[in-house]
C-alpha positions in Angstrom: 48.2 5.8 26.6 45.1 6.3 24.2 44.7 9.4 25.7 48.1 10.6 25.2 48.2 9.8 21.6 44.5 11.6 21.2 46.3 14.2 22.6 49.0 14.4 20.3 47.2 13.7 17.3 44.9 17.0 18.2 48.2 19.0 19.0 49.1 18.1 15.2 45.9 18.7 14.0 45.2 22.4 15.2 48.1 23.9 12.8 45.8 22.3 9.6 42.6 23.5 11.3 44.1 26.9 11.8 45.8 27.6 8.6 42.6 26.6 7.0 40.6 28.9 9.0 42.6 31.7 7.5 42.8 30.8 4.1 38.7 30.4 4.6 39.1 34.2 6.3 41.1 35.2 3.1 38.7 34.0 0.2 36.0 35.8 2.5 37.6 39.3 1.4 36.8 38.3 -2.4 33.8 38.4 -1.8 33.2 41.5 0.9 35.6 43.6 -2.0 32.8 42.5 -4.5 30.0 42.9 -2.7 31.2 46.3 -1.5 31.7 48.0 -5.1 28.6 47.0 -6.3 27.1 48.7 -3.8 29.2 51.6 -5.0 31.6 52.1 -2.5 34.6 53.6 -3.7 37.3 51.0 -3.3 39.9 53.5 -2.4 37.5 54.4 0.2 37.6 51.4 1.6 41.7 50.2 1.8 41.7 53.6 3.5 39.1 51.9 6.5 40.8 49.1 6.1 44.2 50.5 7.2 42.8 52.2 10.0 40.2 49.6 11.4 44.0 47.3 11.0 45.7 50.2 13.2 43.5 50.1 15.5 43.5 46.5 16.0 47.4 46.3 15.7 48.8 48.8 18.0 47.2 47.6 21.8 48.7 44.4 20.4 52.1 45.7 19.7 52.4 47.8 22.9 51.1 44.8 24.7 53.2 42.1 23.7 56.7 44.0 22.7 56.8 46.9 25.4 60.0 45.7 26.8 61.7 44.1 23.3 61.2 46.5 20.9 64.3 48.5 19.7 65.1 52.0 18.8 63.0 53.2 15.6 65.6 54.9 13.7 65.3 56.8 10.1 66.4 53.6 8.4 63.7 51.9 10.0 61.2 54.4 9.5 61.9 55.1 5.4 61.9 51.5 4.9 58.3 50.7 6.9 57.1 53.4 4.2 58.5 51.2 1.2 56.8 48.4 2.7 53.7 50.5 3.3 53.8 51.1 -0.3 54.7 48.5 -1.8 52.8 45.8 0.2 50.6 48.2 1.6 48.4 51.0 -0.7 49.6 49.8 -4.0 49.0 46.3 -3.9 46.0 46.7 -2.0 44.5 49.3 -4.7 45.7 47.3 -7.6 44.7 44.0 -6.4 40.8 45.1 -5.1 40.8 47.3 -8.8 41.8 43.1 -10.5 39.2 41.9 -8.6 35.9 44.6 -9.5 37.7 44.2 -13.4 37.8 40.8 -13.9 36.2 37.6 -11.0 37.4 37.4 -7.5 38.6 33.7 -8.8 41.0 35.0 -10.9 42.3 37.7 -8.7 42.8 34.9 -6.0 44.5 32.6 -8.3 46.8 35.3 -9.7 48.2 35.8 -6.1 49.1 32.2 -6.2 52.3 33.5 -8.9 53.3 35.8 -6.0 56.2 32.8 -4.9 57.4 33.0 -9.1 57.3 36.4 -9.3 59.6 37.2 -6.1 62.0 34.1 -7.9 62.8 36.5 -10.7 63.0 39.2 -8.6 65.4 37.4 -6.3 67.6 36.8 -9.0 67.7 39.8 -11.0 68.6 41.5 -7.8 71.5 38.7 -7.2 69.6 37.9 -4.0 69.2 33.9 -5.4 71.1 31.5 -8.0 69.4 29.6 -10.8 71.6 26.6 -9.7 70.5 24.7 -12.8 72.5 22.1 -12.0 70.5 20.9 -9.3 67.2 19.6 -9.1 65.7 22.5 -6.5 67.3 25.3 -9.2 65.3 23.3 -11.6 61.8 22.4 -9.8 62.3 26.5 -8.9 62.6 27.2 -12.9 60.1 25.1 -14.6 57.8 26.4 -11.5 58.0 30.0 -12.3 57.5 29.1 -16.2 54.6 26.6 -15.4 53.1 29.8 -13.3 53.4 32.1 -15.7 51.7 29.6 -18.4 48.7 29.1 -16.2 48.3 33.2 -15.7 48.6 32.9 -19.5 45.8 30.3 -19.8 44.0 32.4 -17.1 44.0 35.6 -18.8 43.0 34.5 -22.5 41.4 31.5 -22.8 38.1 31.3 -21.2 35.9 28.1 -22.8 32.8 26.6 -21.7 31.1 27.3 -18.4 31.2 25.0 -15.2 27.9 24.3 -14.1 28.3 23.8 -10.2 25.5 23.3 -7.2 23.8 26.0 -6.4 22.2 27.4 -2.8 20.4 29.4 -4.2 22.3 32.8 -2.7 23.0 35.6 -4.7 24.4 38.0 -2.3 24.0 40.8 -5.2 20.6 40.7 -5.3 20.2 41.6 -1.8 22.3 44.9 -2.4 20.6 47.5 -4.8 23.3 48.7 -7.4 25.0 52.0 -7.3 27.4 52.3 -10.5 30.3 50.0 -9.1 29.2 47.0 -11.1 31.6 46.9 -14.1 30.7 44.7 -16.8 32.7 41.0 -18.3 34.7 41.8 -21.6 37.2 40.7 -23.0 39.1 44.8 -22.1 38.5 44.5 -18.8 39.6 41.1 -18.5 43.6 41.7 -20.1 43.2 45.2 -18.0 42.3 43.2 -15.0 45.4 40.9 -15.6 47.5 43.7 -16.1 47.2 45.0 -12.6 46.7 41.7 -11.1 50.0 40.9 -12.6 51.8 43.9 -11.2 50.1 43.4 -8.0 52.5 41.1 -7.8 55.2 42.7 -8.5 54.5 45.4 -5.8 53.7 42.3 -3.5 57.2 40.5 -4.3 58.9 43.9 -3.7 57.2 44.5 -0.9 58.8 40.6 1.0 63.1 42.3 -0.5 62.0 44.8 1.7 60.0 43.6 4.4 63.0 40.9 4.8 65.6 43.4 5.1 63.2 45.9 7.6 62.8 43.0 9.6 66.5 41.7 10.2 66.8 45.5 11.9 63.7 45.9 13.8 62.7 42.2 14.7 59.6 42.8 16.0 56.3 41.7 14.4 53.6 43.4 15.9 55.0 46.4 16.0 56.8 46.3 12.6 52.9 45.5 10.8 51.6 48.3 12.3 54.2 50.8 11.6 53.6 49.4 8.5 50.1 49.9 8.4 50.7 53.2 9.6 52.7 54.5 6.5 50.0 52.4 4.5 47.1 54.3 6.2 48.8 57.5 5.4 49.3 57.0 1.9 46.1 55.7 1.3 44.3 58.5 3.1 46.4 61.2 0.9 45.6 59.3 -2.2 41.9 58.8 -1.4 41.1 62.4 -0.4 43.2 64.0 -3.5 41.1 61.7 -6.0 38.4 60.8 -4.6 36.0 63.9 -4.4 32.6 62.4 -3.0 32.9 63.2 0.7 29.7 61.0 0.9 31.6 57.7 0.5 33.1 58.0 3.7 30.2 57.6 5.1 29.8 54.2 6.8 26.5 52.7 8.2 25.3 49.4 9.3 25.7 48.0 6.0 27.6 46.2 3.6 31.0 49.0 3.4 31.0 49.3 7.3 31.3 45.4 7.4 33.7 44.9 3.9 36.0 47.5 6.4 36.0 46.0 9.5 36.3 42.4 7.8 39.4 43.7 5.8 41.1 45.2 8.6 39.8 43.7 11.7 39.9 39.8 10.4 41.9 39.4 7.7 44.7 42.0 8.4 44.6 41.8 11.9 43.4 38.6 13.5 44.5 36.1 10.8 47.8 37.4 10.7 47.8 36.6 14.4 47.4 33.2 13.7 49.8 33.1 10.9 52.7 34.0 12.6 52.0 31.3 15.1 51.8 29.0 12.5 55.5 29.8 11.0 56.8 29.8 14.3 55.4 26.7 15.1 55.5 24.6 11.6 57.9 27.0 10.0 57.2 29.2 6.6 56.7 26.7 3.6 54.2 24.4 5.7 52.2 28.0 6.1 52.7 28.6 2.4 51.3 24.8 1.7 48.2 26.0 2.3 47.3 29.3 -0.1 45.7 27.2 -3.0 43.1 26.6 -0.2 41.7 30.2 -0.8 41.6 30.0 -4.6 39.4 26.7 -4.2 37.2 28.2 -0.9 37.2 31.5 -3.6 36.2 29.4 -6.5 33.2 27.5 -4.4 32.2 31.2 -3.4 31.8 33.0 -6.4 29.4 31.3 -8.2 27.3 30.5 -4.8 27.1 33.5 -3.5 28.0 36.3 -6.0 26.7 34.6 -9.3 30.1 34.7 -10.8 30.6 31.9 -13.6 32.7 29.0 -13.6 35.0 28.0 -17.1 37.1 25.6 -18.1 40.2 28.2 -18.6 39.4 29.3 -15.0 40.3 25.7 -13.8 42.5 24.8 -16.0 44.6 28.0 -15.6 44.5 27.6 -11.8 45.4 24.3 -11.6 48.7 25.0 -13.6 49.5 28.4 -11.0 49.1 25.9 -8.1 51.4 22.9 -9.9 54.0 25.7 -10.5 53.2 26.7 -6.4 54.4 23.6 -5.6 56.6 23.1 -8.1 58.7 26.1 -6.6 58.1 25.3 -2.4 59.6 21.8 -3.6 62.4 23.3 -4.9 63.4 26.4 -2.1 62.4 22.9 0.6 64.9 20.9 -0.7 67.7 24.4 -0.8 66.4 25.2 2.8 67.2 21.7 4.1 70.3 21.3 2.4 71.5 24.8 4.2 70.0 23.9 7.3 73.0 21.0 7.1 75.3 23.8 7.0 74.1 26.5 9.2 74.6 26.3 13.2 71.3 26.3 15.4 72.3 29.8 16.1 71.4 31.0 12.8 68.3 29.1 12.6 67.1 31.0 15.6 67.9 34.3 14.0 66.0 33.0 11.2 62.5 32.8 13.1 63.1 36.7 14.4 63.1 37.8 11.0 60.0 36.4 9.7 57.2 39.1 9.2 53.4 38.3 10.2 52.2 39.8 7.2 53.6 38.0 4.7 51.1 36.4 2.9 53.2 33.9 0.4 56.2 31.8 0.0 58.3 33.1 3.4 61.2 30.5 2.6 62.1 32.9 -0.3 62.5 35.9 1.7 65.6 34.6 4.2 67.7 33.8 1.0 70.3 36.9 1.5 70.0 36.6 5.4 71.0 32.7 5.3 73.8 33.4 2.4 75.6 36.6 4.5 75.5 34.3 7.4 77.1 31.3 5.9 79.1 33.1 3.9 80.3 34.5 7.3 81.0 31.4 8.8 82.8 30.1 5.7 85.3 32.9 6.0 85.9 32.5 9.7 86.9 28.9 8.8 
């Protein structure tokens, strides 16, 4: 009997241990994006190797697993995996690792964290969602998009006095001799860096429309990333070779770029989406979404051990009012999501889990808004 309920208890435990594993993996790319421009490496450069060290990793898996289950590719299919490729692909990647070099890689990571606002007012200014304000989710959903932008506010202009943590003593930097991609702290760089981390999400929430509707029609995950990261690779590679003229920065040794790549694409594009999409199977999308504030604190520990970034005051106190909003919203699209769930057949709820992407990296629940409305909307006719 003890035994049974050790058992148990571990079977519970290994979705935490997991999910924290890949936020741990995701804070890890701050730092290999960092560590990789100051040594010079062309950023473009390197989202280019990330794409194909991804491709590489991605396609045995999708002809693997979904041989026998994957449908027909059609045109439809194929111009929509492009939009995706863009959109959550080449852009965000570029404007995102440009945020990061610009400004701290703990205020890049926290930025992310408005990702779940940001596709709210998307969502409704494409008629995809209601306000409801009439209802407590409609209103945790509002007041957690303002609260989110507030803290990016904060974030952005209001710095105050440095955070003193423990140090190890590391300083990864000083181990790599400087080559020009080093840019230094003002206050220009910082609103420039907030600019494209703020339209970084924008590309991202975009990016989850589309992916949602690409994914009703070709339900396959594996095989819908990499087609994905396909177009993505594409792109990059065009945009890389028509601006960046230094054919010397695609060369890759056993150093620092060869490693940020095959990190990037390998680990964080590849395996830990892997264990993502186990996790949203298993525990469903907000209990996966739960867990992204873990990489803005395992980012914030990382930067000023290992990469001598400071610590403020407007730092914390900015990211502590992204993740309340966080919440704030998953509270609000829980309570909607359990009070369709009351509504909708098991049938549909099935249908939902097919349609659920592996490389969404945010709030899922917000994506299967149109899908769960056609359906009941469907069934409300029939009746």
């Amino acid at each position: 009997m003890v035994m049974m309920k050790i058992c148990k208890w571990m079977h519970e435990l290994k979705p935490v241990l997991l999910m924290v594993i890949v936020q741990f993996c995701f804070a890890g790319i701050n730092v290999f994006y960092k560590l990789a421009a100051y040594d010079g490496m062309s950023l473009k450069v390197l989202i280019a190797y990330r794409f194909i060290f991804a491709i590489l990793f991605l396609i045995p898996l999708a002809l693997i697993f979904e041989r026998k289950s994957r449908p027909k590719l059609t045109w439809t299919i194929i111009f929509q995996a492009f939009l995706c490729g863009f959109f959550g692909g080449s852009l965000t990647q570029n404007l995102y690792a440009e945020s990061l070099v610009l400004t701290s890689a703990t205020f890049a990571s926290a930025m992310t964290n408005l990702i779940p606002a940001v596709t709210f007012i998307l969502a409704v200014s494409f008629r995809l969602e209601k306000l409801k304000l009439k209802s407590k989710a409609g209103n945790a959903k509002l007041i957690g998009t303002i609260v989110c932008l507030g803290g990016a506010m904060l974030l952005t202009f209001y710095k105050g006095s440095e955070i003193k943590i423990w140090s190890i003593h590391i300083n990864l930097m000083k181990m790599i001799k400087p080559q020009g991609g080093h840019v230094a702290s003002s206050s220009s760089t910082q609103i420039l860096g907030s600019i494209l981390a703020l339209i970084n999400c924008f590309s991202f929430s975009l990016w989850l429309i589309i992916q949602a509707k690409m994914s009703a029609n070709y339900p396959c995950p594996y095989s819908s990333t990499a087609l994905m990261t396909i177009m993505a690779a594409i792109q990059q590679v065009i945009f890389t070779l028509c601006t960046e003229k230094d054919w010397n920065q695609w060369k890759l040794g056993w150093n620092i770029r060869f490693f940020a790549s095959a990190y990037a694409g390998i680990i964080v594009h590849g395996m830990m989406i892997t264990l993502m999409i186990w996790c949203v199977r298993l525990k469903g999308p907000l209990y996966t979404s739960a867990f992204y504030p873990l990489m803005l604190l395992f980012t914030a520990l990382a930067g000023p051990l290992l990469i001598d970034e400071n610590l403020h005051v407007g730092s914390i106190l900015g990211a502590t009012l992204i993740v309340c909003g966080l919440y704030a919203v998953l509270w609000g699209k829980n309570k909607e999501m359990k009070k369709i769930s009351l509504l909708t057949p098991p049938k549909i709820s099935q249908e939902i889990e097919t349609i659920i992407s592996p490389t969404q990296n945010c709030n899922r629940g917000a994506l299967l808004d149109q899908h769960l409305s056609d359906k009941i909307n469907g069934n409300e006719e029939k009746v």
